[in-house]
C-alpha positions in Angstrom: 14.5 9.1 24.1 12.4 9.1 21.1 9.4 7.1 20.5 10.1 3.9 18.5 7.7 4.2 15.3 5.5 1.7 14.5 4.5 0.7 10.4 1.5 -1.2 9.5 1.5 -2.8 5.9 -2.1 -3.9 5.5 -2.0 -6.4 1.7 1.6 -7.5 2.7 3.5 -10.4 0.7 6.4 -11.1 -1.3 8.2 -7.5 -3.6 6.7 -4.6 -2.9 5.8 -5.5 0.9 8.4 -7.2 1.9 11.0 -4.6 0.6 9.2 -1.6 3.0 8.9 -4.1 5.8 12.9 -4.4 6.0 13.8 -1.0 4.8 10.7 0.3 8.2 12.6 -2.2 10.0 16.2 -1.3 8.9 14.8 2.5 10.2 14.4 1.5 13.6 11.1 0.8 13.2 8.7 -2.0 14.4 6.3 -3.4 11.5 3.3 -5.6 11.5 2.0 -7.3 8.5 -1.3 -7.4 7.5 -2.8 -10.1 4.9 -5.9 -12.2 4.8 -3.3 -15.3 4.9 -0.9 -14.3 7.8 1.0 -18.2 7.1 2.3 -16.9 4.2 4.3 -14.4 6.2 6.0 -16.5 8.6 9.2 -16.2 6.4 9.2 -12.5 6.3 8.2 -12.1 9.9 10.8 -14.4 11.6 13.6 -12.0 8.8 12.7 -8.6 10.5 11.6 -9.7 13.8 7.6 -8.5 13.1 4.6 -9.6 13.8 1.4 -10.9 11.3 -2.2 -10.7 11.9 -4.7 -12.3 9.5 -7.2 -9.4 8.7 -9.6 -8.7 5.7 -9.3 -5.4 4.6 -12.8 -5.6 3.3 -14.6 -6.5 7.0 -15.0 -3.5 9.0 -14.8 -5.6 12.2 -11.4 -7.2 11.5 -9.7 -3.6 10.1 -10.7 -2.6 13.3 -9.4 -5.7 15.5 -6.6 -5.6 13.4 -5.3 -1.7 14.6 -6.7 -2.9 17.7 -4.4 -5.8 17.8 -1.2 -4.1 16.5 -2.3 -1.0 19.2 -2.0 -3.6 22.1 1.2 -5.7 20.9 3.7 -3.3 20.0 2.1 0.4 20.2 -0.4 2.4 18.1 0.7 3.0 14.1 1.9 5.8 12.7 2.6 5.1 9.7 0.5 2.9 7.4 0.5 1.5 4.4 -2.2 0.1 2.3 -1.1 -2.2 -0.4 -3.5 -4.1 -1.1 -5.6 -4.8 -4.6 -7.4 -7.2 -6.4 -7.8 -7.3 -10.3 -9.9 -9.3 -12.6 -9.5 -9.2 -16.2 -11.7 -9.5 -18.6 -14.0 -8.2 -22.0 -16.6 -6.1 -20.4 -19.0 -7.8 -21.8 -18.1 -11.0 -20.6 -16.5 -10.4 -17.3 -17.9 -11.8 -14.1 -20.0 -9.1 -12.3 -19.4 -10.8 -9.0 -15.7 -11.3 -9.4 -15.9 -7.2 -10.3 -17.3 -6.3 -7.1 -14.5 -8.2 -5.3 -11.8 -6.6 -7.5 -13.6 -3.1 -6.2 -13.7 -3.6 -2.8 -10.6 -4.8 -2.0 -8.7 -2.0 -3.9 -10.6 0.8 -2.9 -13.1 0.0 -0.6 -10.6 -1.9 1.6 -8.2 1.4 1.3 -11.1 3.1 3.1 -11.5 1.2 6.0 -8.2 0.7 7.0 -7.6 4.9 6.4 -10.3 5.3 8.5 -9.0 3.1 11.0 -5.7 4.7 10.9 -7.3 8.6 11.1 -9.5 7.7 14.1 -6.2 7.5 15.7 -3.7 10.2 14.4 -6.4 12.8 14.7 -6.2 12.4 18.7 -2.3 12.2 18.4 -1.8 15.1 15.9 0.7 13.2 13.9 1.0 10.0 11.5 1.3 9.1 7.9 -1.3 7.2 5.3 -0.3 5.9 2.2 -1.5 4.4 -0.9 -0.3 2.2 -3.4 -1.4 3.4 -7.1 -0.7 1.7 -10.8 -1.2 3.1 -14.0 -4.8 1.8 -13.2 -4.8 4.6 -11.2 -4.7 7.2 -14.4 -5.6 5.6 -17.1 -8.0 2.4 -18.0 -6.7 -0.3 -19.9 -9.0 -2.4 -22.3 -10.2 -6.0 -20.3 -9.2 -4.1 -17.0 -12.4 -2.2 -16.4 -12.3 -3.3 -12.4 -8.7 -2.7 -12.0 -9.3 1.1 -13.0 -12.7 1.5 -11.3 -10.7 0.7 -7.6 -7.6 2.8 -8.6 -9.3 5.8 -9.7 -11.6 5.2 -6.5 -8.5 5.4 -4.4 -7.3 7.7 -5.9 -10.6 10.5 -4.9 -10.0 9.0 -1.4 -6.4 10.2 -1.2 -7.2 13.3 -2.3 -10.4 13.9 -0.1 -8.1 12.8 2.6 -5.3 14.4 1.9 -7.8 17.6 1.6 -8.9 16.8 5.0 -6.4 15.5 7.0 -3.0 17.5 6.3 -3.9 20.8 7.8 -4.2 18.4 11.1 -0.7 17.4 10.4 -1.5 13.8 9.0 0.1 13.3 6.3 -2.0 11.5 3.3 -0.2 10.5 -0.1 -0.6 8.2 -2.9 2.4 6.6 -4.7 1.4 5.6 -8.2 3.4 2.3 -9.4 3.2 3.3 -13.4 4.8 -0.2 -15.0 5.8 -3.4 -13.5 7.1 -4.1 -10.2 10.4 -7.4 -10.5 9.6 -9.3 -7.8 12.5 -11.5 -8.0 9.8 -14.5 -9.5 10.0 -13.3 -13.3 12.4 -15.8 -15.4 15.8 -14.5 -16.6 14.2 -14.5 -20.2 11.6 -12.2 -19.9 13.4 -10.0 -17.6 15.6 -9.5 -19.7 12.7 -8.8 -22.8 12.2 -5.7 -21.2 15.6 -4.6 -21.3 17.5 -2.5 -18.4 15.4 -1.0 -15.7 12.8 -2.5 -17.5 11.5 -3.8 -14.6 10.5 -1.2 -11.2 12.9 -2.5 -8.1 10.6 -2.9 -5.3 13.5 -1.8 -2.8 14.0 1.4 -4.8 10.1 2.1 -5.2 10.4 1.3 -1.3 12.6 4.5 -0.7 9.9 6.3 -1.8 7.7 6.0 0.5 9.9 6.3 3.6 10.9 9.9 2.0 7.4 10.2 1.8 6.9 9.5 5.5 10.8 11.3 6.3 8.9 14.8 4.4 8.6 18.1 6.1 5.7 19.6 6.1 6.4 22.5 4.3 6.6 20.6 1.4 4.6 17.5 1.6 3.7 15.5 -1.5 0.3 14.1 -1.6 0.8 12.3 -5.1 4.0 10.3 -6.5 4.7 8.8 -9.9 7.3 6.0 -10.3 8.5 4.1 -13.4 11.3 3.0 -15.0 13.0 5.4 -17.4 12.6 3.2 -20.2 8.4 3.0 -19.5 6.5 4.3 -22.3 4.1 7.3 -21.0 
């Protein structure tokens, strides 16, 4: 009998988050939520029979007590997904340098740790999957976004030095970037409809992605994804 897989989603919450932890879960597998408030989870945990931890992607100490956690409950990851990111908007030459440095780590630094974490373990079990959230951020700077870009395009050389490093050991490493905005199911009726049809990304479709991402073969891996709607300007 085949190994039941186990998914880590480390910046979970409502949309994007929730719709990979019930499509992983719909697959068989086990998933465990990772966010720096795990309460706000309890919903989501209780509907696909997970578990939360309360973890900041940005302390090296709790990354690591978080896989160690996860490792001990319900079995080692391998696959893992780091969605987590933190923006702060802004003219740059009045933003907040401190609130910058947040926005930084969390988006790129944070995707460090916790695919560090996550290597330090496939690499012994020659196997396992990595991946990033993107957004247009990730290709492109915005005016008043300076921080947003500066951690996307950081992830962004981390994916592909990982990807670089890691595939030829059969870990699979890959980026998907988000390019527009994700309907969370929050948005009013009004300006959902502004945007007109498929204005908006479906987080349960942009969720298929990534489990084809994970389902790949290895003779044709992809180690970078664009998504948006067809009516996104590009």
């Amino acid at each position: 009998m085949a190994t039941q897989e186990i998914a880590l989603i480390v910046g979970a919450g409502p949309g994007l988050s929730a719709s990979l932890a019930r499509l992983f879960t719909k697959e068989g597998m086990k998933v465990a939520l990772a966010a720096r408030d795990a309460k706000k989870l309890d919903g989501l945990v209780k509907e696909i029979d997970g578990r939360a931890y309360q973890s900041d992607a940005i302390v090296p100490k709790d990354v690591e007590n978080l896989f160690n956690s996860v490792t001990k409950d319900i079995g080692e990851p391998n696959l893992v997904v780091y969605n987590a990111s933190r923006r702060v908007h802004g003219r740059i030459t009045e933003v907040d340098p401190e609130e910058v440095l947040k926005a930084v780590l969390v988006t790129a630094y944070g995707g460090f740790l916790v695919g560090q974490a996550a290597a330090k373990r496939m690499v012994p079990a020659g196997k396992g999957t990595i991946l990033f959230t993107g957004a247009s951020a990730s290709i492109k700077g915005f005016a008043n976004s300076a921080s947003f870009a500066m951690g996307k395009m950081g992830l962004t050389g981390l994916v592909e030095s990982m990807a670089r490093e890691l595939q030829p050991q059969d870990i699979h490493v890959a980026k998907v970037v988000i390019d527009g905005d994700i309907d969370e199911h929050t948005r009013d009726a009004e300006r959902l409809k502004s945007r007109g049809p498929d204005g908006w990304l479906d987080p349960d479709a942009i969720a298929e992605t990534y489990l084809h991402l994970h389902r790949q073969h290895r003779s044709a891996w992809a180690s970078y994804v664009e998504l948006r709607p067809w009516s996104e300007k590009f």
